[in-house]
C-alpha positions as CSV (number, residue, x, y, z in Angstrom):
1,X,0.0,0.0,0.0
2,X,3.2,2.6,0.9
3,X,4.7,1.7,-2.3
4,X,1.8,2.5,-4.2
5,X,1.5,5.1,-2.7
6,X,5.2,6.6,-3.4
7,X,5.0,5.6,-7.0
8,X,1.4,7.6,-7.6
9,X,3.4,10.4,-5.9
10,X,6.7,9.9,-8.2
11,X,3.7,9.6,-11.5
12,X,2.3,13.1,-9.9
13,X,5.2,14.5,-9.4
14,X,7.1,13.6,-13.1
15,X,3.5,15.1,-14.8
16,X,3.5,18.1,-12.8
17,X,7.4,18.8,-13.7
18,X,6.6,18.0,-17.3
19,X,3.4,20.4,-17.6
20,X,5.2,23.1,-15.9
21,X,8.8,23.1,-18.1
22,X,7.8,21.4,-21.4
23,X,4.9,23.1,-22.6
24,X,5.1,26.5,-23.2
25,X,4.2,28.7,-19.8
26,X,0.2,30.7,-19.7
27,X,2.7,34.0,-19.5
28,X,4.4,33.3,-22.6
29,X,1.4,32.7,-24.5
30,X,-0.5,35.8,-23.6
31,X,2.2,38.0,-24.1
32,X,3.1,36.8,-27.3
33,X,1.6,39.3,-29.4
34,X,2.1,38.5,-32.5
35,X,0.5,35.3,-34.7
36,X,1.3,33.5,-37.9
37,X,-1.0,33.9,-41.0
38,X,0.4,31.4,-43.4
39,X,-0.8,33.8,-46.3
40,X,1.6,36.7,-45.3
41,X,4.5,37.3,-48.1
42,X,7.4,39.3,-47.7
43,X,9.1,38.2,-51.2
44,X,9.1,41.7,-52.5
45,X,10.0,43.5,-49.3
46,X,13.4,45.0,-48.7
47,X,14.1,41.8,-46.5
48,X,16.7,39.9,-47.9
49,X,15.6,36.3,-48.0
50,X,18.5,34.3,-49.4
51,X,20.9,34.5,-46.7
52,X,21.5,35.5,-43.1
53,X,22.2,38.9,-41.2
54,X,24.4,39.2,-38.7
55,X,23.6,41.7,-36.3
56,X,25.7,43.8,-33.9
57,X,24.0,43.8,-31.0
58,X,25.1,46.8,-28.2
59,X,26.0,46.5,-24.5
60,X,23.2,46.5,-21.9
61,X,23.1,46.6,-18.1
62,X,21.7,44.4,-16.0
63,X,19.9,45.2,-12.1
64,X,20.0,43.1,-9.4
65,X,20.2,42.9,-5.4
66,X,21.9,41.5,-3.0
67,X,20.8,40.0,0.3
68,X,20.7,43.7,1.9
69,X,19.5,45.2,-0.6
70,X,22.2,46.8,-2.2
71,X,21.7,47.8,-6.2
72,X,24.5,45.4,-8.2
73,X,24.5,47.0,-11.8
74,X,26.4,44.5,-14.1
75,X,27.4,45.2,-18.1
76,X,27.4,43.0,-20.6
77,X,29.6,43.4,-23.5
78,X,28.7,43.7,-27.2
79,X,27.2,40.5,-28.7
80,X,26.1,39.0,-31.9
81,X,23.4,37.8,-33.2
82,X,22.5,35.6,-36.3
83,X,18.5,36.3,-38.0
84,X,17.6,34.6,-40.7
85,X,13.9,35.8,-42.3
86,X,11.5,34.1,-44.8
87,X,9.0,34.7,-46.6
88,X,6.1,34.2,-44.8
89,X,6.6,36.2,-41.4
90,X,8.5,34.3,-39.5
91,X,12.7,34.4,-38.5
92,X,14.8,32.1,-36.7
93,X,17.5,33.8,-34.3
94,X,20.6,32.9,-32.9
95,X,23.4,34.5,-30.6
96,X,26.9,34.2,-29.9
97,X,25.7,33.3,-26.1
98,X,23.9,29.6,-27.5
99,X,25.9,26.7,-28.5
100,X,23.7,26.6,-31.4
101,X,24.9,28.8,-34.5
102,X,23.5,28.0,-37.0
103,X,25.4,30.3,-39.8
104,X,28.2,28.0,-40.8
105,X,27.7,26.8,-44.8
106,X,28.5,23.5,-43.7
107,X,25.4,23.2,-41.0
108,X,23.0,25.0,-43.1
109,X,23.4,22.2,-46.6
110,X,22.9,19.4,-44.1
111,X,19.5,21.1,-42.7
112,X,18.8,21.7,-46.5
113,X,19.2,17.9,-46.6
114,X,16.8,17.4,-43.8
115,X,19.9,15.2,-42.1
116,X,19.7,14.8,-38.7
117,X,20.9,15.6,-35.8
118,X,21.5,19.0,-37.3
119,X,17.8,19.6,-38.9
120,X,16.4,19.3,-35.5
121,X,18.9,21.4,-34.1
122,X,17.7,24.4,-36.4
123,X,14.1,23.8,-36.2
124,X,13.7,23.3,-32.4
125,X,16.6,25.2,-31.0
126,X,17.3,28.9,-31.2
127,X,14.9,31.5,-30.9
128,X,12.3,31.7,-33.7
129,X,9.2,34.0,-33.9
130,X,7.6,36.6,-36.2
131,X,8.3,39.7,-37.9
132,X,6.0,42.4,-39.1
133,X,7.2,45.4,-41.7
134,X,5.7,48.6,-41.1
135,X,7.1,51.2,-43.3
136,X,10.6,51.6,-42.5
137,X,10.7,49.5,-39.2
138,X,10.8,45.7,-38.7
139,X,9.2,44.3,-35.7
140,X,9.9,41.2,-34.0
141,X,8.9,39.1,-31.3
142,X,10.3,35.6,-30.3
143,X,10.5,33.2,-28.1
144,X,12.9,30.1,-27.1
145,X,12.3,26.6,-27.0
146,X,12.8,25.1,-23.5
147,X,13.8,21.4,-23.0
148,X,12.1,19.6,-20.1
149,X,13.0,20.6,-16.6
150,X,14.1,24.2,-17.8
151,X,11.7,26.5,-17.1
152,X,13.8,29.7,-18.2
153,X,12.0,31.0,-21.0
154,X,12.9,34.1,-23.4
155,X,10.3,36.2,-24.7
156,X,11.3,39.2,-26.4
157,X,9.9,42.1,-28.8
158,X,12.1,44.7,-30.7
159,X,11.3,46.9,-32.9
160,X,14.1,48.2,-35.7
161,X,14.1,51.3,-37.4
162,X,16.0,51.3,-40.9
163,X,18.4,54.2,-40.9
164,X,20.2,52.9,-44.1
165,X,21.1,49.1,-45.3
166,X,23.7,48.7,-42.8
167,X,22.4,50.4,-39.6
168,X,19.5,49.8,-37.7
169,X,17.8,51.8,-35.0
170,X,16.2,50.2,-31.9
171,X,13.1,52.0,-31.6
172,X,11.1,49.5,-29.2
173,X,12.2,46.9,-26.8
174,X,10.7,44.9,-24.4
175,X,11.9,41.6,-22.4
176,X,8.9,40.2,-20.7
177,X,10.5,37.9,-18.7
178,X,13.7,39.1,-17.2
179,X,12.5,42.5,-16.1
180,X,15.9,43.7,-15.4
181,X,17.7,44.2,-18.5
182,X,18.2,47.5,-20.4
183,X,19.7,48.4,-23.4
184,X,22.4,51.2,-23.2
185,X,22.6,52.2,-26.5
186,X,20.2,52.1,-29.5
187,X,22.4,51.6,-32.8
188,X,22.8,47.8,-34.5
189,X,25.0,47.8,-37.1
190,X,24.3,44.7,-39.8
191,X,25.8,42.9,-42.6
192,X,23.8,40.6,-44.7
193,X,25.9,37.5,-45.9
194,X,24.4,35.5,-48.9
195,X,23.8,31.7,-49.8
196,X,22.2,29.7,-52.4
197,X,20.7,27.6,-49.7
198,X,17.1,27.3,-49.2
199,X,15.3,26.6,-46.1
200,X,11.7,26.3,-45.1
201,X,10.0,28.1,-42.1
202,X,9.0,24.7,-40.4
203,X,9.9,25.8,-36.9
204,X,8.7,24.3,-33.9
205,X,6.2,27.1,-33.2
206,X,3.8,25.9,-35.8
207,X,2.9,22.4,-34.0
208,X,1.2,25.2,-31.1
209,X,-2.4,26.4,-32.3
210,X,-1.5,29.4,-30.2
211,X,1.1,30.5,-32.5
212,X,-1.7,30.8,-35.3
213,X,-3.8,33.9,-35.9
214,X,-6.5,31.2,-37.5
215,X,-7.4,28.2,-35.8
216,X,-8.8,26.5,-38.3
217,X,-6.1,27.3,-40.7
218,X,-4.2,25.9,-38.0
219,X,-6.1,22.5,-38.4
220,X,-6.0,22.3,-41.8
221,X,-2.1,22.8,-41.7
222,X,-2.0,20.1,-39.3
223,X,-4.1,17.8,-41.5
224,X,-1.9,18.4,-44.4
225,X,1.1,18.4,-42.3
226,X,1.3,14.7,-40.6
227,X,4.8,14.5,-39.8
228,X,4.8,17.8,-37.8
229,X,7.9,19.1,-35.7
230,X,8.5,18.3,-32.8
231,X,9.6,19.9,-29.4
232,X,12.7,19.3,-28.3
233,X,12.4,16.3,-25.2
């Protein structure tokens, strides 16, 4: 009766760890603004779509506090990041901070070949989301992809004003889960490196109905769509 009791405890206990770090968090969801409409084309925008950016990102500060309350300002130095865009809304990022760069030729033929374990790398790791064009800005929100027992999510929104084709203004930005971070200076500077490689959008994102602005376009992608991606385990 005790060990029955133990291993309903351990079954209890493994579900509640698995609905609280491998599906995506009630916060994330509701702040995720932005939704995908599989109709959206950016072909003829002044996105480039067959390559990558790198982007240049600036320093930025971060607050915390001590046991006693003291104010502990920390800086982090200049980073990089890695944004690839396509055609129908949505981007994949990622950053000189992740393991998982995706911008080497070498990575990007093999997920062109749908090889493995490098496909599912690109598809489920990083940061992917959507971008929006209004007039001369690009704005983007995106999340990352947590593996079970991590609950440390990233949801971010920045918006980029286009001051010419190699500089970039940050006009907007907002972290909604790490409160304490702020940007310290608003000027990216980009370079766009080209391939002859094509990829397809199929990110991770689109297995969650949430992620659609049309639910039933949304079922009829997954009917269509059998072998959907999946989240990382």
């Amino acid at each position: 009766m005790v060990m029955r009791f133990k291993l309903g405890l351990l079954f209890l206990l493994v579900c509640f760890c698995y609905s609280c770090s491998s599906q995506v968090p009630l916060r994330v969801k509701k702040n995720f603004k932005f939704c995908y409409e599989p109709t959206v084309n950016y072909s003829q925008s002044f996105i480039k779509l067959n390559g990558y950016y790198i982007f240049k990102n600036p320093p930025y500060k971060t607050v915390n506090y001590d046991n006693r309350g003291s104010r502990i300002e920390n800086t982090v130095d200049t980073t990089f990041s890695t944004i690839m865009f396509f055609q129908d809304g949505v981007f994949v990022l990622g950053d000189t901070k992740s393991k998982r760069t995706f911008h080497e030729i070498d990575f990007l033929k093999k997920v062109e070949q749908q090889m493995e374990p490098e496909s599912e790398q690109f598809y489920n790791g990083n940061y992917w989301g959507i971008y929006k064009i209004d007039y001369d800005t690009i704005k983007l929100q995106y999340i990352s992809n947590q593996p079970l027992l991590n609950p440390y999510w990233v949801l971010t929104e920045v918006w980029y004003k286009i001051l010419d084709e190699n500089i970039l203004e940050v006009v907007y930005a907002k972290d909604y889960i790490h409160k304490n971070k702020s940007h310290n200076k608003s000027i990216i500077n980009i370079k766009f490196v080209k391939t002859d490689i094509i990829l397809q959008s199929n990110t991770w994102l689109k297995s969650e109905n949430w992620f659609w602005c049309d639910r039933e376009k949304f079922k009829a992608w997954k009917k269509e769509n059998k072998q959907q991606t999946k989240r990382l385990p």
